[in-house]
N, C-alpha and C positions, 0 to 999 in steps of 0.2 A: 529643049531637052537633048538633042544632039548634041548639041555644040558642048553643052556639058561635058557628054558621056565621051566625045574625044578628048574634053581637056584631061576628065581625071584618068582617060589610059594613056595619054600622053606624059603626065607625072608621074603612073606609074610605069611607065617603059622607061622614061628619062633615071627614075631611084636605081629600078635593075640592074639599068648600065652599068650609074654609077657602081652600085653593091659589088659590080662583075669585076669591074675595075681596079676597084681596091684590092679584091681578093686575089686577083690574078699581079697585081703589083707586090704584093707580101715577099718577102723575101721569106724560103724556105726556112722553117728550123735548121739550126746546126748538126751536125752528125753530134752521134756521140765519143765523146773521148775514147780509143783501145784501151780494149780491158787487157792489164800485163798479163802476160802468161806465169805462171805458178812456177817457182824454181822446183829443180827436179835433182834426183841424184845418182846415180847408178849403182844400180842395186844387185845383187851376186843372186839371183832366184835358180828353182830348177826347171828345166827346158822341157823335161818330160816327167811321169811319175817313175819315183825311188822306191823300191822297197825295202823293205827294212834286210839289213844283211846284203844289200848291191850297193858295189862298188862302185863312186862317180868316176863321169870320165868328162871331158871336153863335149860327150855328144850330148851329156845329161845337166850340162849349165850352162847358163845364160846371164848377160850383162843386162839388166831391163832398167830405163827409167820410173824413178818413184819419185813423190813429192816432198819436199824437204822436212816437212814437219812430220813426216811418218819415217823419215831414215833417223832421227833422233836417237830409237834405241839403241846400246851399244851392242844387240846380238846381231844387227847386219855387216853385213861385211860391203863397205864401198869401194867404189871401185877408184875415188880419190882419193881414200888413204889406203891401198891396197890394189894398186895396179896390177899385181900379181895375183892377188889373190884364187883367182881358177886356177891357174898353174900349180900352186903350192895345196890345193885340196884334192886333183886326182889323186886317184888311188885311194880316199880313204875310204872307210863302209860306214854305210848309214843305220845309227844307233834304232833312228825309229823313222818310218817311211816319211818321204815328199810328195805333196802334190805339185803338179804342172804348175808352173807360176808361182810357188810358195819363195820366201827367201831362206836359202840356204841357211841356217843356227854351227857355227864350230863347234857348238857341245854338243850336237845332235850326230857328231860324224868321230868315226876312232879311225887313227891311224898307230898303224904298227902293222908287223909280220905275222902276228900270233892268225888262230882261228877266229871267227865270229864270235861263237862263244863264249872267249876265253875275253874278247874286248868288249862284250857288252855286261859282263860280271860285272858289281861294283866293288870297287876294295874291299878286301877283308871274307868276299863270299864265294862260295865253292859251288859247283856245279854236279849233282847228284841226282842219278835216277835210280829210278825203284820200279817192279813191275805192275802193272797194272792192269784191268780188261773192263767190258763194257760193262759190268757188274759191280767193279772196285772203280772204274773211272768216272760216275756220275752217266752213263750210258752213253758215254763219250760228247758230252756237251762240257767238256773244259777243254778249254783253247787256251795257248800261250798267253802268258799275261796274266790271266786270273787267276784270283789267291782262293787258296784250299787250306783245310786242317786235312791232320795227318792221323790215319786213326789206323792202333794195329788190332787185328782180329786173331786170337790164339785160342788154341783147341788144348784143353789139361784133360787129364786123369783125374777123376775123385775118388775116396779111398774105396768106391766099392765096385769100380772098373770102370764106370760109365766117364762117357765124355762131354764136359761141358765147354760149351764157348764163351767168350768174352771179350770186350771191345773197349778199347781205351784210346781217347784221343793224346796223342802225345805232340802235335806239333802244330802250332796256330798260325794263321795269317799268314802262310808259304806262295812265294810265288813261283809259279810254273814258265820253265824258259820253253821248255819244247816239247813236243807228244809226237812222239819214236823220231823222226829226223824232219819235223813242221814246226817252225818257228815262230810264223804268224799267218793268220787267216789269208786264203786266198781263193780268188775268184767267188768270193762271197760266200765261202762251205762255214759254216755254223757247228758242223758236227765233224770230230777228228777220232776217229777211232784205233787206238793204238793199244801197241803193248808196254809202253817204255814211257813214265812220265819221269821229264828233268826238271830238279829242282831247285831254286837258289838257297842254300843254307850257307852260314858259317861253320866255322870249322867243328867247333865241336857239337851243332846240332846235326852235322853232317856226320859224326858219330853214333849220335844217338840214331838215326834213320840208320846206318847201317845195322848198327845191333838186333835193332828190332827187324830188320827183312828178316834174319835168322829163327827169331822166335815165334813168327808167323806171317799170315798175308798182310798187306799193306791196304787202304782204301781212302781213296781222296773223295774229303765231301767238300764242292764248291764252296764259296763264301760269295752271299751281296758285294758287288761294286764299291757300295756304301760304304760299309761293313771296313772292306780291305783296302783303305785308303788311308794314305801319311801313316801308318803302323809299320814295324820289323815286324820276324820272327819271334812269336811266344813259344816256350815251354811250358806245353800244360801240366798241373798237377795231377800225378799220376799213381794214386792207394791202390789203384788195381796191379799195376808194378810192384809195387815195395811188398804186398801181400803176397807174391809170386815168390821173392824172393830177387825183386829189380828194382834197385832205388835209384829217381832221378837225383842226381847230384848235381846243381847249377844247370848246364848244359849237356850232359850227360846221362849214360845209364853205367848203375856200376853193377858188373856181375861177379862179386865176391860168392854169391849164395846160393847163385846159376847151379843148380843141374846139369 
């Protein structure tokens, strides 16, 4: 029985070896092949946040690597076809804010002399304010940006002296550039309370807003997000005008019958 029991741990010490042997003679797997690195492209971003209406300078853009299949669009500006390109953008103002790291857009930025204002208007529209308070202004919860109607409030005489009021919206889908000298939200204030709301109209509904500041108070009632998006300026229909003796006329109010 011994002589056994050393033969079968003898065979099986003798397998282990072997098994050791082999394992330890394997030659290692191969590495694996380097993964290439992703071509890249230099991309005009901004270095720090822009606000809307500041002016870039050298300290507020940056040349960053991007991936080539993401510089495709034609709104970036490379810095392979545009080695220039930061040099030839100070100085202009930012239509609508940057974040740190965003890439710079050249439609996003106006260059000229004029005021902020006057370069973020779009052709053809005027820039018009009318008075306002926390009563007429939605209790001051309209900020730059958001579109309102335009609705005038006037106090008449009826024939037997009493005074009746009356409210007619006269001007749809308006947007608001500014609330007294606030352009756009900052530091996260929600609420702007002003006296002076600026408004983007054309020429001749900037007519008709002025007529009406005369014939009584003005008040802007917000409009949904929803509501006030990819739409112009409406002129509303307005029987409570023409029964005054103020008829809108296309864009206008005509006072042939004014009082």
């Amino acid at each position: 029985m011994k002589a056994a029991r050393i033969l079968i741990l003898g065979v099986a010490l003798a397998a282990g070896g072997v098994a050791a042997y082999l394992v330890t003679s394997e030659e290692p797997p191969p590495a694996p092949p380097p993964v290439a690195a992703a071509p890249t492209d230099e991309v005009l971003v901004a270095s720090s946040d822009i606000g809307i209406g500041q002016a870039v300078s050298a300290q507020t853009l940056r040349w960053q690597a991007w991936p080539s299949t993401a510089t495709a669009s034609p709104n970036f500006i490379l810095k392979k076809q545009r080695p220039n390109g930061m040099e030839q953008l100070i100085g202009s103002i930012a239509r609508t804010p940057f974040a740190n790291g965003e890439p710079i857009r050249e439609d996003k930025l106006i260059k000229g002399n004029g005021g902020y204002l006057a370069a973020v208007l779009p052709a053809g529209m005027r820039a018009i304010s009318t008075p306002i308070s926390p009563e007429t202004g939605a209790g001051g919860f309209i900020l730059p940006n958001d579109r309102v109607d335009v609705v005038l409030i006037r106090a008449q005489k009826t024939s037997t002296g009493q005074e009746l009021y009356t409210s007619e919206t006269i001007l749809t889908n308006v947007r608001v550039l500014a609330i007294d000298q606030t352009v756009e939200e900052k530091n996260g204030q929600r609420v702007v309370v002003g006296k002076i709301a600026t408004l983007a109209l054309n020429a001749r509904n900037a007519e008709t807003l002025v007529l009406a500041t005369r014939l009584g108070t003005m008040a802007l009632a917000l409009r949904s997000m929803a509501d006030g998006k990819g739409a112009d300026v409406e002129e509303a229909e307005s029987p409570g005008l023409a029964r005054a003796g103020i008829s809108v006329v296309r864009y206008g109010l005509s006072t042939t019958n004014m009082r």
